[in-house]
Structure formats: C-alpha cells, structure tokens
C-alpha positions in Angstrom: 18.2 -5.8 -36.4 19.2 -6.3 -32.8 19.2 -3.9 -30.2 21.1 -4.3 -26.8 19.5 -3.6 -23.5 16.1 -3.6 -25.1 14.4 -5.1 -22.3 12.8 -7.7 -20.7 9.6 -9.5 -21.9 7.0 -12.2 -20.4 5.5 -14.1 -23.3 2.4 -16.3 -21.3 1.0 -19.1 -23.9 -0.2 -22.6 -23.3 1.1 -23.7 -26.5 4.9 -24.0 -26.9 5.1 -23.8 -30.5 3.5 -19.9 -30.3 6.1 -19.3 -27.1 9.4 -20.3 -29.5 8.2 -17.8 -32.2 7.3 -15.1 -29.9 10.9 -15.9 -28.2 12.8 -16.1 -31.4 11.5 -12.8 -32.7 12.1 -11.2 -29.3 15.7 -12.4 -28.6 16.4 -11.2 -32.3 15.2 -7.7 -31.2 17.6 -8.0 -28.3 14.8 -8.6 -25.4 15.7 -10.4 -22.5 12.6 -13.1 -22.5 10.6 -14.9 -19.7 8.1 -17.7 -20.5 4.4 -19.3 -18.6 2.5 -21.8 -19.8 -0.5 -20.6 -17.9 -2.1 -17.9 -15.8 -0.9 -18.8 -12.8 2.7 -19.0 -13.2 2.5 -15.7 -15.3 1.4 -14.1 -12.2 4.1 -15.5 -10.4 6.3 -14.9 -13.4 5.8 -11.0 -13.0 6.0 -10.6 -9.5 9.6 -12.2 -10.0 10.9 -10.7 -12.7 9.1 -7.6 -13.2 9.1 -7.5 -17.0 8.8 -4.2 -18.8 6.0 -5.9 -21.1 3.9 -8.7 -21.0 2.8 -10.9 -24.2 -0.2 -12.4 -23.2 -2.3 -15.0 -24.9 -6.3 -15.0 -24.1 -7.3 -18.6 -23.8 -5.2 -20.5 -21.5 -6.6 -23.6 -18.9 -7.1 -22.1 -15.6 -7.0 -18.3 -15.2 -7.4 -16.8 -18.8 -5.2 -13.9 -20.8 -7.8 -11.7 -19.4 -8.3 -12.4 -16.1 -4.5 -12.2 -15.5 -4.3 -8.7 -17.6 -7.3 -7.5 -15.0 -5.3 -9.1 -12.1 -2.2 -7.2 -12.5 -3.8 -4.0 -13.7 -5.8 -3.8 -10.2 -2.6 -4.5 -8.1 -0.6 -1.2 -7.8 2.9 -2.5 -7.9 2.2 -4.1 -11.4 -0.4 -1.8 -13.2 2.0 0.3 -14.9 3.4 -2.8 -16.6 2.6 -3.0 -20.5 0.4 -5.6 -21.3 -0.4 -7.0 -25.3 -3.0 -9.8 -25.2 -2.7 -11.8 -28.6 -6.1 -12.9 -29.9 -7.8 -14.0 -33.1 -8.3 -11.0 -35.7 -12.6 -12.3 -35.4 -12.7 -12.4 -31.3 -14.5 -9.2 -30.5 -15.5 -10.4 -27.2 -12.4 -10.9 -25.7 -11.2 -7.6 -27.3 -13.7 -6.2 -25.5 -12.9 -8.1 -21.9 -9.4 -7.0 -22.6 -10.3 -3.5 -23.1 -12.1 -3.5 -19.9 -9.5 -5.4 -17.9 -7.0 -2.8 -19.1 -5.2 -4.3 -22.1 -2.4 -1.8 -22.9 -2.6 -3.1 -26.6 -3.8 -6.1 -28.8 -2.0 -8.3 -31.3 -4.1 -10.7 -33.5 -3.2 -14.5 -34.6 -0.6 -14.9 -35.8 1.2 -11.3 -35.5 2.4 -9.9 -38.3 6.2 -9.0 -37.1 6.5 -5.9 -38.4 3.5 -4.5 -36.1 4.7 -6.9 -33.4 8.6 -5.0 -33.5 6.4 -1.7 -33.6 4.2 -2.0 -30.6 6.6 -3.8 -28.8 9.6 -0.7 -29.3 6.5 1.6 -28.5 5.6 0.1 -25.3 8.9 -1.0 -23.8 9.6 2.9 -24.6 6.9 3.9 -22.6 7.5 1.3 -19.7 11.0 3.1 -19.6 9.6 6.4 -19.2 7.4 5.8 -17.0 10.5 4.1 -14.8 11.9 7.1 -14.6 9.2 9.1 -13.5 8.8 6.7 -10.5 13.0 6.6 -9.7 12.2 11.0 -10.2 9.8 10.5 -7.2 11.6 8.7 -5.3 14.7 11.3 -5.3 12.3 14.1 -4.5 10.8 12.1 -1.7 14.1 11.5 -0.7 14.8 15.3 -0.7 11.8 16.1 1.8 13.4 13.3 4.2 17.0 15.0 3.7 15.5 18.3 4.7 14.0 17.1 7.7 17.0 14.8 8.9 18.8 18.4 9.5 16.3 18.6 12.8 15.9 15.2 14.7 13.8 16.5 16.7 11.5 16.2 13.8 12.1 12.9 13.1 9.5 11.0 11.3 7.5 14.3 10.7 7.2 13.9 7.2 5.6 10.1 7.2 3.3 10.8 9.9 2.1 13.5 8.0 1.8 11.6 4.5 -0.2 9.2 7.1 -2.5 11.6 8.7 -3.1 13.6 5.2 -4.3 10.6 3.1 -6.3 9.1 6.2 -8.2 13.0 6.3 -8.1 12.9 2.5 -9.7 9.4 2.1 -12.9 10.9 4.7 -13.1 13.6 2.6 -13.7 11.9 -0.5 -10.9 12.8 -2.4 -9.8 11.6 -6.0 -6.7 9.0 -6.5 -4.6 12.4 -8.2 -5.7 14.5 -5.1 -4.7 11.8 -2.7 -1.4 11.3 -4.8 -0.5 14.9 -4.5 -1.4 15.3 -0.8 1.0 12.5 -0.1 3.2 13.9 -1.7 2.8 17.3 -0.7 3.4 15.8 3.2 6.9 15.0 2.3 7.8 18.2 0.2 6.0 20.9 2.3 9.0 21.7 4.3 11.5 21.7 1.1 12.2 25.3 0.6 14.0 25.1 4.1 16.5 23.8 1.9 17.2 27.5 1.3 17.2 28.7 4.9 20.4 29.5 5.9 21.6 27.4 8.7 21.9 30.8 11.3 18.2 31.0 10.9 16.6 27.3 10.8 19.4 25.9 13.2 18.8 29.2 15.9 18.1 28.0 19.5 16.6 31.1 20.8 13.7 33.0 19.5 13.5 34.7 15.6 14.1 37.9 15.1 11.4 39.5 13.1 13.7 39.8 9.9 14.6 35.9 10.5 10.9 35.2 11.2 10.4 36.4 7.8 13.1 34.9 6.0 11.9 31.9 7.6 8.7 32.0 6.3 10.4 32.4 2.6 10.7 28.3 2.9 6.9 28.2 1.1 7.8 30.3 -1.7 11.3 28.7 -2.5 9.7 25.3 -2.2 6.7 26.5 -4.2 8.9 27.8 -6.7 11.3 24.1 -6.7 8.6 22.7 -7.8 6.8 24.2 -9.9 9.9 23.7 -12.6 8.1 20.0 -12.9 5.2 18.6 -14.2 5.2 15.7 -11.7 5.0 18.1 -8.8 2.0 20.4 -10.5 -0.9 19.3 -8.0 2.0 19.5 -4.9 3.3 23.2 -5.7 -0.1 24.9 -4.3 0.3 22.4 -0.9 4.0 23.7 -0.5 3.2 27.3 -1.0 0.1 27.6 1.0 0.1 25.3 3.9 0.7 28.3 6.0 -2.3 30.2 5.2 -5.2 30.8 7.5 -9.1 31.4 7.1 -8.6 34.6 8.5 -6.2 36.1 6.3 -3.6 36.2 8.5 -1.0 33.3 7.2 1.9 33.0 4.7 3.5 34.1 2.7 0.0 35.4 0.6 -2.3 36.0 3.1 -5.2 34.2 1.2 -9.0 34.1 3.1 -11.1 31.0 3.7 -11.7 28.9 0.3 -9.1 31.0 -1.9 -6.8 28.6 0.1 -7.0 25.3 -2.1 -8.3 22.4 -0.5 -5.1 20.5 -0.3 -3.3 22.7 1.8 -6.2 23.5 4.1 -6.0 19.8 4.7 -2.6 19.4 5.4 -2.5 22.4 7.6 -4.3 20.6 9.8 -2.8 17.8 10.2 0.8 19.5 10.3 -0.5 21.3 13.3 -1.8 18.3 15.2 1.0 16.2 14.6 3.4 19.4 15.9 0.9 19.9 19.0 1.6 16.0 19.6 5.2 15.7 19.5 8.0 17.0 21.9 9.9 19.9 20.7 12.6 21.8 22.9 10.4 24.2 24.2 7.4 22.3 24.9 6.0 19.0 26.0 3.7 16.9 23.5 -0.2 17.7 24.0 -2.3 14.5 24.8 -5.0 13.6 22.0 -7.4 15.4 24.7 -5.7 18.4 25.1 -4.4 18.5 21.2 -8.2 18.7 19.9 -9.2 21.5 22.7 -6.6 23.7 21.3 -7.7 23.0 17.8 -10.5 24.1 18.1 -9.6 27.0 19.7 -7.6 27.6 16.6 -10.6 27.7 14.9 -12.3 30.7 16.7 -8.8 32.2 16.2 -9.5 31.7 12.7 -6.6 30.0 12.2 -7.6 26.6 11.3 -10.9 25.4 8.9 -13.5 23.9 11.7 -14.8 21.5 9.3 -11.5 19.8 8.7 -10.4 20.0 12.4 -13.9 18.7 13.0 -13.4 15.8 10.2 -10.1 14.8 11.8 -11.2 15.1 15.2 -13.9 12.6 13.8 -11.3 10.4 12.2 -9.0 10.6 15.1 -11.0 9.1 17.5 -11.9 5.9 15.8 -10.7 2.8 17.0 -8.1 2.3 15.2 -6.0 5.6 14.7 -3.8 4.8 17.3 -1.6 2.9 14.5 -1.1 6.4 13.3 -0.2 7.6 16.8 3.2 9.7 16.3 6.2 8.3 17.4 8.1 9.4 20.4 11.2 11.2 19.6 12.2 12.1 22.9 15.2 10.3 22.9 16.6 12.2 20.2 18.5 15.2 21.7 17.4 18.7 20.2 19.5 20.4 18.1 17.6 23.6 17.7 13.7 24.7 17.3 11.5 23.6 15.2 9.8 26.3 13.3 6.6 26.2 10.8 
C-alpha cells in the first residue's frame, strides 16, 4: 500500500545493494528518499534536507552509524530527528553504543518489512508531531512580539529579556526545562496585554487607580492563555507572577518571598533592569552604575530578591555582557507609556 505525503527518509549504507531495498520498500510506502554512502555525507545529507527519519547502517568506513546517530543527537537543530540504526540481530555492542548515542530505534539484518513499515509509520508519526509542536511555538513567540510591537518604545524588550533571563538562569544552575520555560516565559510575560483595552495601555498620562488595576489584570489573562496548553505549563507561573514582590506587596496575588516560584523571581529582575536601562517617555535610561544602585535599593524596599539582583549584578559586570547591552530605541518616537 502506498501512502502520499508520507515523508521524507535518509537511508545511510556503504553498500548499494542494502540502499536499493531499503529505497524500493520506502518509495512503495510513498516516502520521499535521500541516500549516503558514508558518515560524512549523511551529515551533510541531513543538514540539507532535513529528513523526518534517518535509516542508518552501523559499520560504515570513516565516521560509523553510531558516531553520526551521537553527532546529530548532540546538535540541537537535528536531535529531534528519528533515527533507526540497522545492525545484526547478534551485535549487542553496538546496540548498546546506539542506545547511548541516542538511537531512536533499532532494525536488525536484514529487516523484516513488516516491522520495518511499522516502526517507520511510528516514527515519521512522531517526527510530525513533534513539528507541530515547534511551528505551535513559534506562533506563540510570535504572539509576545505582536503584543509588544503595539509600543515601540519597547522595542526589542522581549529578546533582551529572553537574553538576560537565560544568561541569570544559566549562573543559577538551572535545568534545560527551567531554562526553556524562562525563555519562553521572557517573550509571553506581557501577553495578557492582549486584553487591555487600548484607552488603558495606549494612555499618555498617568492611570487612574481603576485603570491601574485593570492594568495589572494583564498577569492573570496571560496566566490564564496559557495555562489551556501543555507546552506553556512551566511558562504560566512566570506570566502570572512576575509582578510579585518579597514583601508581599506585588500582583495580582500578593505572594511573600519563596511562595513566589523561582522563575518569576528571576525574570523580575531582569524585566526591571532592562526597563531602568532603556528610554521610556517619561524618563531617561539609567547607566549600568546607576541601574544596580537603584536595585539594590529595591531590595531594602523589599521589592526585589537581593540574591538575584546580587547574582546579576555579578553576571553583569563580566567582561563580556556588553553583547547583551540593550539597544537604543530612542529613535523610535513614543506612542504612549510603558507600563509593568
């Protein structure tokens, strides 16, 4: 049976004879195929054509089945691409190598073709899930740009902040999921503005104290956008408390010292340097000098954690950070205040 639009599928074998039966029984399927004869060109093979699986054969001259598999499971724009490495039914070693090189799935000499056409339909399925997961984040990073284009004046906000956040969150220590989520959470933290009427977020003069607190509904309506999905579970606590304070005195729940999670603490901080170090309408942007001194008196406020402003302070100051300097958006001309 043939199947349109199946997919597209690297087969990587030194011998030709195994690379026409693999092909034959793929094209059948209704696979687009790919060939390499070695490791080498595989590499270049997938960085080409971006296959949605990869056939793999162990023993090759040059770079081996598993020293490619291992190759492009430790580069990040190929790891989530399938990869089957085809081996004798008796070589437990390099099952084992595979396993630890991050072999999505093994196929033993000569493949049966029912189990090949299963494992195959299985993982090109996944590969196609997992596609549109990634095209998912990519709209809902789009969305946090889209609510920040409506103020030039905060132009950029959102990347320097995905910048600053993972730099703090890398000094901290923090796992790959918790560094995901913070850079993510830098690009969605503003994106219940997206339910701030335009009167309110687009006001010139100062908030009323109703308007102050419909403005400071954005971390609930973001917080509540993305809760609704599972990709955004580790970002919904960032968007909904990024506001808070030690002291208890933030938004929109008030929360006290560690009962704000860690995430948000962490990009609280750095949202309130990087607004201290740009212009806004009505004030100029602080110097790294004078940004840190107010910081830290932040922190006697009780507004800000010290150990994080001290961490970034740290961090700030290496030689180095300056590639993370803001940019100047002075030449933009304001539109209205910009409002946390």
């Amino acid at each position: 049976m043939r199947y349109s639009n199946a997919g597209k599928i690297l087969i990587v074998d030194d011998e030709a004879q195994n690379v026409e039966v693999l092909s034959r029984l793929m094209i059948r399927l209704g696979y687009d195929i790919q060939t390499a004869s070695n490791g080498e060109s595989a590499l270049e093979a997938v960085a080409r054509e971006r296959p949605d699986l990869v056939l793999l054969d162990v023993n090759m001259p040059g770079l081996d089945g598993v020293e490619v598999c291992r190759q492009l499971k430790n580069d990040v724009s190929t790891r989530l691409i399938p990869i089957v490495i085809i081996t004798t039914l008796t070589a437990t070693d390099d099952r084992i190598r595979g396993i630890e090189a991050g072999a999505d799935d093994f196929l033993s000499k000569p493949p049966v073709f029912s189990e090949l056409e299963a494992r195959v339909r299985s993982l090109t399925r996944l590969k196609r899930y997992t596609d549109e997961l990634d095209s998912a984040e990519s709209v809902i990073l789009t969305l946090g740009l889209t609510i920040e284009a409506r103020d030039p004046y905060t132009q950029g906000h959102c990347q320097r902040l995905a910048r600053y956040a993972t730099a703090l969150g890398a000094r901290l220590g923090l796992d790959e999921d918790q560094m995901i989520a913070l850079h993510r959470g830098a690009f969605l933290h503003d994106v219940g503005k997206v339910g701030i009427p335009d009167a309110v977020l687009l006001k010139a003069g100062p908030l009323t104290a109703d308007e102050r607190a419909l403005m400071q509904q954005h971390t609930v309506i973001g917080h509540k956008l993305c809760r609704e999905l599972r990709l955004l579970e580790d970002v919904s606590p960032i968007v909904r408390h990024h506001h808070e304070r030690p002291d208890g005195t933030g938004y929109p729940d008030g929360l006290q010292g560690e009962t704000i999670p860690l995430l948000a603490r962490t990009l609280n901080v750095v949202d309130a340097y990087d607004a201290l170090t740009t212009e806004r309408p009505y004030k100029a942007a602080q110097s790294l000098d004078q940004a840190f001194r107010t910081l830290r008196e932040e922190v006697r406020n009780g507004w800000r954690f010290e150990s994080l402003v001290e961490e970034f302070i740290s961090l700030a100051t290496q030689e180095g950070f300056g590639q993370l300097t803001p940019i100047d958006s002075s030449s933009t001309p304001p539109l209205h205040l910009w409002r946390t």
